[in-house]
Legacy VTK file of the C-alpha trace (Angstrom):
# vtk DataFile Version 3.0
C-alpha trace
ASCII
DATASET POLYDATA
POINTS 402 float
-13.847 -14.274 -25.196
-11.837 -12.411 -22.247
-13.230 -12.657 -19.054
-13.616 -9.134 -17.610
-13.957 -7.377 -14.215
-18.048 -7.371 -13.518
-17.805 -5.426 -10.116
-15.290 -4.257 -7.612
-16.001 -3.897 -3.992
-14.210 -3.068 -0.529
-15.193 -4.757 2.886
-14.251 -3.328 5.968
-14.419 -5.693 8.571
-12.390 -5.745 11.986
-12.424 -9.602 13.770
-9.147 -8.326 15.594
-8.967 -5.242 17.362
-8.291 -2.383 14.339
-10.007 -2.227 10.918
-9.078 -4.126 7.617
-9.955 -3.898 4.204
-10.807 -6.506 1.820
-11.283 -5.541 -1.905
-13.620 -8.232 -4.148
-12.799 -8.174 -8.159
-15.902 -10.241 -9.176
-15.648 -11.450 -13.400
-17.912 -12.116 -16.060
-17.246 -15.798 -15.378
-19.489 -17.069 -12.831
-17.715 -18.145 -9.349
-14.496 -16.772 -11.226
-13.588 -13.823 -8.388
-10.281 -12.322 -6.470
-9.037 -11.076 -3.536
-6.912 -8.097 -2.441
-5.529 -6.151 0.910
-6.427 -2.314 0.960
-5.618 -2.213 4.939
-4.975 1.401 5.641
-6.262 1.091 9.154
-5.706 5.179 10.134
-7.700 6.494 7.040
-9.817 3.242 6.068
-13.003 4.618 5.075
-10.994 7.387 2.777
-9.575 4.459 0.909
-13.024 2.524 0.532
-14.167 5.731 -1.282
-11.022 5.650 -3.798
-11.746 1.571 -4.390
-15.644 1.813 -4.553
-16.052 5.297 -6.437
-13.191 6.159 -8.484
-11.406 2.943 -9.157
-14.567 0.629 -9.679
-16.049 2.461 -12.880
-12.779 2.376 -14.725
-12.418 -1.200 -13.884
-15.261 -2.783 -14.859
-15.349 -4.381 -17.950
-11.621 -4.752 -18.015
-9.893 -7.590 -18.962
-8.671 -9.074 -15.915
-5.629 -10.669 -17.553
-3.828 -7.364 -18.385
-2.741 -6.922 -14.413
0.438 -4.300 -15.382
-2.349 -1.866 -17.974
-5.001 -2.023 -15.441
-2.145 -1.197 -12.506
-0.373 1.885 -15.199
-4.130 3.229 -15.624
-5.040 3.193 -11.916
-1.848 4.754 -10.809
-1.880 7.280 -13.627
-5.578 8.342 -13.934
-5.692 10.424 -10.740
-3.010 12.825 -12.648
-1.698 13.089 -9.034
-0.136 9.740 -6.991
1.355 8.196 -4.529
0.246 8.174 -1.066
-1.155 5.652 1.440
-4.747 6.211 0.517
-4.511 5.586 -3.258
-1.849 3.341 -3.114
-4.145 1.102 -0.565
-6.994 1.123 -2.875
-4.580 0.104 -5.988
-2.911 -2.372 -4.178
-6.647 -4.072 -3.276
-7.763 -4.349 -7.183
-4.149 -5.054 -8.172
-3.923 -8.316 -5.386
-6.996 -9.034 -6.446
-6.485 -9.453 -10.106
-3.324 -11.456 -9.320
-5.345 -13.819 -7.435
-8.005 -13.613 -9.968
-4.555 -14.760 -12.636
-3.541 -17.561 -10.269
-7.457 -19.395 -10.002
-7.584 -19.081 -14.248
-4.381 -20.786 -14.594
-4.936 -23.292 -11.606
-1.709 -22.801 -10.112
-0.370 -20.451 -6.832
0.571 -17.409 -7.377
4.427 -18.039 -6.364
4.524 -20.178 -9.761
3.454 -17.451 -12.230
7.175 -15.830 -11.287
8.812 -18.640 -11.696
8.542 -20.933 -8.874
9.739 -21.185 -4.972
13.549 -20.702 -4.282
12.676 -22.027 -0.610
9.643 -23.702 0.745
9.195 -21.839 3.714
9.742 -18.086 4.925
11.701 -16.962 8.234
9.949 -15.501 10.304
10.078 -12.928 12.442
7.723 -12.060 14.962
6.254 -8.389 16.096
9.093 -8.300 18.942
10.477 -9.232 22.039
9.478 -6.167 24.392
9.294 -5.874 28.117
9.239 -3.180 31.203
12.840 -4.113 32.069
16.100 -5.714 30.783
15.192 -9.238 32.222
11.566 -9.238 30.651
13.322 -8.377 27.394
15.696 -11.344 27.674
12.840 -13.617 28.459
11.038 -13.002 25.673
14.140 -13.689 23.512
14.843 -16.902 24.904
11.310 -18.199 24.968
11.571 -16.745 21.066
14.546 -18.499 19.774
12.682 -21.794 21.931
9.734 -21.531 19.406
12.809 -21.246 16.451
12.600 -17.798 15.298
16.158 -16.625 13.944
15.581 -12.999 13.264
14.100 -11.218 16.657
13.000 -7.693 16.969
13.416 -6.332 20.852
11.588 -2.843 22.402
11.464 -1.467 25.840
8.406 -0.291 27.154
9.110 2.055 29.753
10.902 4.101 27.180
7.677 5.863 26.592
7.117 6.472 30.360
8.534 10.135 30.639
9.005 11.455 34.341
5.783 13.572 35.264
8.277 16.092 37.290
9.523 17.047 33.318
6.270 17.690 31.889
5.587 21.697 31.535
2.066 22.462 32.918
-1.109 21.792 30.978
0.989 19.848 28.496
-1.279 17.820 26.255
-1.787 13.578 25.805
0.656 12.201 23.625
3.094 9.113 23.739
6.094 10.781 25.517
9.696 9.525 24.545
12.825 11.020 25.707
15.649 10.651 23.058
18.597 10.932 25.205
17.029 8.565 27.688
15.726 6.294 24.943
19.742 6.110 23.511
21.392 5.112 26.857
18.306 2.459 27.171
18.833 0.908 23.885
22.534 1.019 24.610
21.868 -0.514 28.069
19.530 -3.260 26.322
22.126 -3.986 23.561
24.952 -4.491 26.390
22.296 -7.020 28.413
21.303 -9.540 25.864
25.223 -9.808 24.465
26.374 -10.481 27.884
23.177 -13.002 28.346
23.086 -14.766 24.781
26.473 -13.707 23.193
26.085 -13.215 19.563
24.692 -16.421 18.504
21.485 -14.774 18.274
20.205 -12.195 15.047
18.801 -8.944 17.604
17.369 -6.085 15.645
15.470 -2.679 16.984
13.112 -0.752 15.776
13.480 3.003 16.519
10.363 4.310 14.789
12.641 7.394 13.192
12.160 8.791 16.459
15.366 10.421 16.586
16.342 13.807 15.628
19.318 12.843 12.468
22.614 13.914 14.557
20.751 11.827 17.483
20.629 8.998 15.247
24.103 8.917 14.405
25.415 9.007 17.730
23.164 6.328 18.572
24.611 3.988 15.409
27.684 4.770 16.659
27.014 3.821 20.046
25.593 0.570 19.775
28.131 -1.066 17.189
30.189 -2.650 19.677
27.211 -4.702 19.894
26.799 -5.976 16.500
22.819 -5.218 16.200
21.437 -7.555 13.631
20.243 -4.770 12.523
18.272 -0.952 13.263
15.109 -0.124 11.778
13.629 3.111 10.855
16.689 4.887 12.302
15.841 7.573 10.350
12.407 9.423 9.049
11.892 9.719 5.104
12.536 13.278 5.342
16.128 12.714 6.320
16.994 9.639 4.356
19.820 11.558 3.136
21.734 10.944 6.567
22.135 7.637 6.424
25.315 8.383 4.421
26.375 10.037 7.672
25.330 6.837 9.706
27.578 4.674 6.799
30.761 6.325 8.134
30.297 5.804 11.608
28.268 2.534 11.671
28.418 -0.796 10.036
25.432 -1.623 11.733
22.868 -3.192 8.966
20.261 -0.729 8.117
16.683 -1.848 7.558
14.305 0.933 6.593
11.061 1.598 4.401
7.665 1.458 6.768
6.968 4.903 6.209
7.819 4.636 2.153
4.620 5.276 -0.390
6.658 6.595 -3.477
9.510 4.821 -5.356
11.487 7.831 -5.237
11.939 7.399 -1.556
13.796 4.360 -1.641
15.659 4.432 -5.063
18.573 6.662 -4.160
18.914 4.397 -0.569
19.111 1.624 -2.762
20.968 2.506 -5.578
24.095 3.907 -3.234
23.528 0.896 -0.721
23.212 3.296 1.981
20.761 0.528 3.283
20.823 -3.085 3.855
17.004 -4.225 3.633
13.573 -3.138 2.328
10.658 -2.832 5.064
7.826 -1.735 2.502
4.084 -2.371 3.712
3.646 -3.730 0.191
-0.098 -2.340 0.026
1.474 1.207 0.423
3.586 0.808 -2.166
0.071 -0.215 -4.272
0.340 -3.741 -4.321
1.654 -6.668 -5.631
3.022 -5.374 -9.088
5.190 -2.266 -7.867
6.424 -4.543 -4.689
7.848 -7.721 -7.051
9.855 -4.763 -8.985
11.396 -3.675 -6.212
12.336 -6.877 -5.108
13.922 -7.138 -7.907
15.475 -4.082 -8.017
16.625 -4.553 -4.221
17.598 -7.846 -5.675
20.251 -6.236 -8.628
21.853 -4.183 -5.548
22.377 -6.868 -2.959
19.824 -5.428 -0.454
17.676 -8.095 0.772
13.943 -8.020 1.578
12.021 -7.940 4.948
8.463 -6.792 4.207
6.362 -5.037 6.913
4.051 -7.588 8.331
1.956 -5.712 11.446
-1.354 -6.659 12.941
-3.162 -4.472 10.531
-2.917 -6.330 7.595
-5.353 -8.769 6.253
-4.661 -12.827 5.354
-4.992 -11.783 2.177
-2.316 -9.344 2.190
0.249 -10.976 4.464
-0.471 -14.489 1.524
0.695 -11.834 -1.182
3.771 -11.338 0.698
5.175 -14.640 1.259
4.541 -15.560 -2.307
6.853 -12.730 -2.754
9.343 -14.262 -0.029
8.909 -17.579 -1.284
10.280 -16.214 -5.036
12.778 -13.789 -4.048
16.215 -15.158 -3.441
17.140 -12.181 -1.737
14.210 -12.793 0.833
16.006 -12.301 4.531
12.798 -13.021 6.807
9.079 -11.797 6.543
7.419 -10.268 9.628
4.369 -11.622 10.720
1.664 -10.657 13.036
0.032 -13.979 13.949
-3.726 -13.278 13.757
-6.596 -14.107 16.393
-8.843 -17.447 16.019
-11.579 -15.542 14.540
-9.379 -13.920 11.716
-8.617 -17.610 10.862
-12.385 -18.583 10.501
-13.083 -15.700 8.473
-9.926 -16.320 6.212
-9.749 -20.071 5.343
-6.483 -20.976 3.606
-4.672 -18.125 6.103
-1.351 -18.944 6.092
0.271 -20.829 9.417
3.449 -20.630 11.250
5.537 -23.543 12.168
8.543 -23.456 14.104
10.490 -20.019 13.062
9.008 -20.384 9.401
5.340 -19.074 7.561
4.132 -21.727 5.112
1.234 -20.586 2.348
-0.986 -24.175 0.845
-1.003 -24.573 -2.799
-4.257 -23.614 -3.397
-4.487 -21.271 -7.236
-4.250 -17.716 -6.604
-2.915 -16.387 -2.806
-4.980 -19.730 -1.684
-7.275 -17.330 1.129
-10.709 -17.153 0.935
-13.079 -14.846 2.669
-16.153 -15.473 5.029
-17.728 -12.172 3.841
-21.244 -13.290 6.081
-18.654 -13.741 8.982
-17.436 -10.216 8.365
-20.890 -8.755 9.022
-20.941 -9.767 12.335
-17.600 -7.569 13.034
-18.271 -4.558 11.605
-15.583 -2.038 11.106
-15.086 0.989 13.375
-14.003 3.482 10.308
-11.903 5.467 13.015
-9.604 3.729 14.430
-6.225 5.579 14.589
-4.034 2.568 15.196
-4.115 2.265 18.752
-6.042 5.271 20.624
-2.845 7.662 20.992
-0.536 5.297 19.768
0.911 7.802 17.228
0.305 11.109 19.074
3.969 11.117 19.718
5.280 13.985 21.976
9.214 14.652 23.643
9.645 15.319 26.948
8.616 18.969 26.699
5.297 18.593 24.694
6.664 19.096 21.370
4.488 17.337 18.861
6.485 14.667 16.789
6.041 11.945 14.241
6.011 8.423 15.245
LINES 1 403
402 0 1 2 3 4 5 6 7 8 9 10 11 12 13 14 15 16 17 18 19 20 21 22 23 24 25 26 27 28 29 30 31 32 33 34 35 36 37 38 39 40 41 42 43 44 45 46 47 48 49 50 51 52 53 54 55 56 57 58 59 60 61 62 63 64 65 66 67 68 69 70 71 72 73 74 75 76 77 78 79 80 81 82 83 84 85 86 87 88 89 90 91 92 93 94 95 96 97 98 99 100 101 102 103 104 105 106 107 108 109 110 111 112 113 114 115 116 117 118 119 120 121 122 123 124 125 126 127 128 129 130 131 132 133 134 135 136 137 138 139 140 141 142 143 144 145 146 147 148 149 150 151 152 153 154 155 156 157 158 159 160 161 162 163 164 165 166 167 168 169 170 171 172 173 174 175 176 177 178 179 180 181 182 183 184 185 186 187 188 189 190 191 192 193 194 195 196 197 198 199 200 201 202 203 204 205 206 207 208 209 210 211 212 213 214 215 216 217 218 219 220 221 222 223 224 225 226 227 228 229 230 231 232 233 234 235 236 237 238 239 240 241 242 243 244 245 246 247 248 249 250 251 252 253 254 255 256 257 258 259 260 261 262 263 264 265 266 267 268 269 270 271 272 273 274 275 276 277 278 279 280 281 282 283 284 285 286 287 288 289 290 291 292 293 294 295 296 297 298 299 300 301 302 303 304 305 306 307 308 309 310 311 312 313 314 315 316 317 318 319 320 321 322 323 324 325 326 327 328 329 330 331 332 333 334 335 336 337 338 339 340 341 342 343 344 345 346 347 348 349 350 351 352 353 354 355 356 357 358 359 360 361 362 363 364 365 366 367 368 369 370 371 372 373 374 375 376 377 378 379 380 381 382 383 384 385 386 387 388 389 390 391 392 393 394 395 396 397 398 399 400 401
């Protein structure tokens, strides 16, 4: 007799400082349950509401084996699709089944796709930032001490615009300067080749904060310095420039935070006018989609470097490494090393050694869940990511995205 789903539920719990989501499959089979990641942290209770009343009827009494049906249907039923919110709530039921796959077989989830290529995942941590040049280097140094290969550097006071060039009564907002921000990352590129030379992988992350013509210059500007690589030069909406940035710029190209529908990155990939994935797998609606486009990334030489932020549970950042930990075209894996208390509620987390993530080889993504722990840090349900972290303005007040 098949086993079949028996209820599906989302937890929002926060033991950090923003909201996660964990969805539950629970089975006919008693004990028999999975785990998934529907983190959406800017719009979380909008994607409990898709898991708990819209996916959760047509789920249960599913057979839980049939992952890629249940996936099609889930995708498909809304008529509409794509976007963060559904894709969130997808991903949690579709992680969850995988897990669910994993624990009725006995084995990890890494072995159902054939087995590890490497036994553990490069790393690369949220970044090497700092006020000035010097705190910058620091930060690399003490980086590459702790063996991380693959660093991503930021300057804070880029977002510290001059009062003086404010108009009056303009509004709150993260203020960034383009032209300044160019000549800093310039300035920053020059300082850690003349510190380090280039035995070291640097790579910055623009947040497709620049205007496209800005963007080229900028490629342009910093390839004397051999970048390991930009990310998010561009914003989705002008992912056609990057053929622009090809002529002027060898510069690898990472890009994909911002992607929620395949048709977003299939063109990039298919004319190589980038160099690696950065897909928040749950956007993309979980684990299913993500090891296609691994693949696909795979059949085009483009190499994978998932999105791994704060905001993203155990649960979700296990389902990635399996990925890594399959994927010969794996590059590195962000990761967000979470608090003490995210480890007590997630036993089985998995731990970073010395520049590399490691999962156990527990069945399924290995993670379990303290859901009584949970209680006791409740979920705000508003939390926009980091109070104005995304109000992004330029100099003059101009709303932008971020």
């Amino acid at each position: 007799m098949a086993v079949t789903v028996r209820d599906v539920k989302c937890i929002i719990t926060a033991p950090e400082r923003c909201d996660i989501a964990v969805v539950k499959v629970e089975t006919s089979e008693p004990g028999l349950f999975g785990l998934g990641c529907a983190t959406f942290t800017q719009r979380i209770t909008a994607v409990k509401t898709a898991v708990e009343d819209y996916l959760r009827p047509m789920m249960i009494g599913r057979d839980v084996e049939k992952i890629e049906d249940a996936w099609q249907q889930m995708m498909g039923s809304s008529y509409w699709r794509n976007g963060p919110v559904l894709n969130n709530a997808i991903s949690g039921v579709d992680e969850a089944l995988w897990d669910i796959k994993g624990k009725m077989l006995g084995v990890p989830v890494y072995q159902l796709l054939g087995g590890k290529v490497r036994e553990g995942v490069a790393v690369m941590p949220r970044g090497a930032h700092g006020r000035t040049l010097e705190e910058v280097g620091d930060s690399v140094e003490a980086m590459t001490k702790d063996g991380f290969e693959f660093i991503r550097v930021g300057l804070r006071s880029l977002f510290a615009c001059d009062e003086e060039r404010k108009p009056e009564g303009a509004p709150e907002g993260i203020y960034f300067d383009p032209k300044k921000a160019a000549k800093e990352y310039v300035r920053l590129f020059a300082y850690l080749r003349d510190r380090f030379g280039d035995e070291i992988d640097v790579g910055i992350d623009v947040h497709e904060r620049f205007h496209p013509t800005e963007a080229v210059s900028l490629a342009k500007a910093l390839e004397p310095y051999k970048p390991a690589f930009i990310e998010d030069l561009l914003a989705p909406e002008y992912a056609d420039w990057f053929a622009e940035v090809r002529r002027v710029s060898s510069i690898p190209m990472a890009m994909g935070e911002l992607f929620v529908n395949p048709m977003e990155y299939k063109n990039l990939i298919a004319n190589r006018l980038i160099d690696y994935v950065r897909c928040h797998i749950s956007m993309l609606g979980g684990f299913t989609p993500a090891k296609k486009l691994a693949a696909t990334c795979e059949t085009f030489g483009v190499g994978t470097m998932w999105h791994g932020p704060h905001d993203i549970t155990p649960v979700g950042m296990a389902a990635q490494l399996h990925l890594d930990l399959v994927s010969p075209n794996c590059i590195c894996q962000e990761y967000a090393v979470p608090g003490e208390i995210t480890y007590e509620m997630f036993p089985g987390s998995p731990v970073v050694k010395h520049g590399y993530a490691y999962v156990n080889d527990k069945p399924g993504w290995g993670v379990e869940f303290d859901e009584e722990m949970a209680k006791k840090y409740p979920g705000k349900g508003y939390n926009l990511g980091g109070g104005l972290a995304f109000m992004g303005r330029r100099h003059d007040g101009t709303a932008v995205r971020t």
